[in-house]
TORKOL-4160 file (C-alpha; in steps of 0.2 Angstrom, whole numbers, padded with zeros to 4 digits, m for minus):
90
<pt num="1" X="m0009" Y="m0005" Z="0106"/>
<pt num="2" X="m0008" Y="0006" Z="0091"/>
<pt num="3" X="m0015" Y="0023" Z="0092"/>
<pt num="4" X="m0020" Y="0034" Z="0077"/>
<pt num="5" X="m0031" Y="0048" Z="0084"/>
<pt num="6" X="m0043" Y="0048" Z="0067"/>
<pt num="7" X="m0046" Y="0030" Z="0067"/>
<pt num="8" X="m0043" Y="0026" Z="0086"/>
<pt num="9" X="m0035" Y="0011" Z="0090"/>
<pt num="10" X="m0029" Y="m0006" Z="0083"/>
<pt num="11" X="m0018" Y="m0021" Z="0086"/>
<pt num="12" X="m0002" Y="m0023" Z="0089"/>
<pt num="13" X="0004" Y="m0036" Z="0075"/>
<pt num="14" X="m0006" Y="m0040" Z="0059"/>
<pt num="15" X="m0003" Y="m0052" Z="0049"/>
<pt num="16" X="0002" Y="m0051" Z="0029"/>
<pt num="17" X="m0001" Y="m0065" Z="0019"/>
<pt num="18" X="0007" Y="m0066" Z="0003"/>
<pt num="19" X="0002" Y="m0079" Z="m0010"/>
<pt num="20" X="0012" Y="m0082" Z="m0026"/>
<pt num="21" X="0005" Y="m0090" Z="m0040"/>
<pt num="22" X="0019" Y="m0097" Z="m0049"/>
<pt num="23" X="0026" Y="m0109" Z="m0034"/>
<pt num="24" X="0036" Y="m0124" Z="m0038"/>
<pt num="25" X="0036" Y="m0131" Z="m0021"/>
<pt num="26" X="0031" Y="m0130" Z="m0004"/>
<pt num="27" X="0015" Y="m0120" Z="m0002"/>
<pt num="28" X="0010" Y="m0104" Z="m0012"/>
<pt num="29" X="0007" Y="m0095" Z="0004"/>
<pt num="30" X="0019" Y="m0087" Z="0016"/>
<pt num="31" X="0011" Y="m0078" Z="0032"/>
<pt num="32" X="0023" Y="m0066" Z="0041"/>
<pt num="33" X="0017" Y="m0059" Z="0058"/>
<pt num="34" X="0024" Y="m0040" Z="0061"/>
<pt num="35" X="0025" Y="m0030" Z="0074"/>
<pt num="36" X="0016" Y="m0012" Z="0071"/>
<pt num="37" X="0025" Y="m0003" Z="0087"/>
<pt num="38" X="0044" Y="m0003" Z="0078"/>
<pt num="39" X="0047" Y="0016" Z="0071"/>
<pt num="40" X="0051" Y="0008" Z="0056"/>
<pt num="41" X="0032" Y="0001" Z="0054"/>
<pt num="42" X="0022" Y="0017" Z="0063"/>
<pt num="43" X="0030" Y="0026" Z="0047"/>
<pt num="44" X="0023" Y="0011" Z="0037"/>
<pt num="45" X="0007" Y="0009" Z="0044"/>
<pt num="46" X="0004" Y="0030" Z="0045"/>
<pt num="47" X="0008" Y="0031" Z="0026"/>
<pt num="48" X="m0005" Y="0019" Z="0022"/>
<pt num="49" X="m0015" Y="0025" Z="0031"/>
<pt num="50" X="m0014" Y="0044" Z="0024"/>
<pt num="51" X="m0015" Y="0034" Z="0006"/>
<pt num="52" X="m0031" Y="0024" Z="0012"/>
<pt num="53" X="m0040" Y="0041" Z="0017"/>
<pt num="54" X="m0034" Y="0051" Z="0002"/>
<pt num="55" X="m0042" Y="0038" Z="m0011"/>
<pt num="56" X="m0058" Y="0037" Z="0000"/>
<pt num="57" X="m0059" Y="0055" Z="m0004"/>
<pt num="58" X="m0055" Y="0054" Z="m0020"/>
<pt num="59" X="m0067" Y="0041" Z="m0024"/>
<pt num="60" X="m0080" Y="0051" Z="m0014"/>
<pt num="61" X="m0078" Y="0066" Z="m0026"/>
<pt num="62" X="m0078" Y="0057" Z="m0038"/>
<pt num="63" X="m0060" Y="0062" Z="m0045"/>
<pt num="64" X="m0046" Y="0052" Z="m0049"/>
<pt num="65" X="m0031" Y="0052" Z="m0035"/>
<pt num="66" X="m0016" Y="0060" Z="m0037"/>
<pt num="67" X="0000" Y="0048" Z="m0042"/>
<pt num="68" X="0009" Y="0043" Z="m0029"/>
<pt num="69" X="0024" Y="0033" Z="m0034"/>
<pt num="70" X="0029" Y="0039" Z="m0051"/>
<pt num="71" X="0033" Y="0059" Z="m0053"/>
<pt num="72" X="0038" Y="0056" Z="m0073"/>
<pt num="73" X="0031" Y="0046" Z="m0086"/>
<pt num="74" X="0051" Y="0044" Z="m0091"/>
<pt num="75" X="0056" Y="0037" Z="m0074"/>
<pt num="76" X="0063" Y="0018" Z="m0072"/>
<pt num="77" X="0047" Y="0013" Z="m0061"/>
<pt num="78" X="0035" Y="0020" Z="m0076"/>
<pt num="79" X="0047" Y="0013" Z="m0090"/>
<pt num="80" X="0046" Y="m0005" Z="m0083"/>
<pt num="81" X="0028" Y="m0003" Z="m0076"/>
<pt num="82" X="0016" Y="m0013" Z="m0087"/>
<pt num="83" X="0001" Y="m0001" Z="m0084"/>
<pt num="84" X="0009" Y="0015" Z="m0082"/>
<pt num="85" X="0000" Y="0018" Z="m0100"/>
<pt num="86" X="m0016" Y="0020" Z="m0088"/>
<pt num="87" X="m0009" Y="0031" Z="m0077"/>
<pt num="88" X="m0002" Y="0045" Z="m0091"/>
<pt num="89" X="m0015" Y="0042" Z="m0102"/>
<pt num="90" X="m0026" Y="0051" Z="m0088"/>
């Protein structure tokens, strides 16, 4: 089982369900079942996690969180991001 000494334990998979709107066939949803115990998902999981926690604060203080993805308005994540305007507008 998971174990993350602030939150204590969880399972050991979760489930992700991703839905697309714009299917053509088939169904719109897709469930993928992954395992949380590979290194590669504890990384994952601890990440979002830390994220989670920091905009918990931040909403508690009333401020707005730090970015977290983009460093620079110039960068190619910002320049093909249709609402990084909200983000360096701040």
């Amino acid at each position: 089982m998971y174990n993350n000494s602030e939150l204590g334990k969880a399972h050991n998979k979760v489930i992700i369900l991703y839905v697309c709107k714009d299917y053509a066939r088939g169904s719109p949803y897709k469930e993928f079942h992954v395992d949380v115990n590979t290194p590669v998902m504890k990384l994952n999981v601890e990440r979002a996690l830390e994220l989670a926690m920091e905009l918990k604060e931040a909403r508690d203080n009333d401020e707005i969180p730090d970015r977290w993805v983009c460093d620079r308005q110039d960068c190619t994540r910002s320049k093909n991001c249709r609402v990084s305007h909200l983000c360096w507008s701040l």
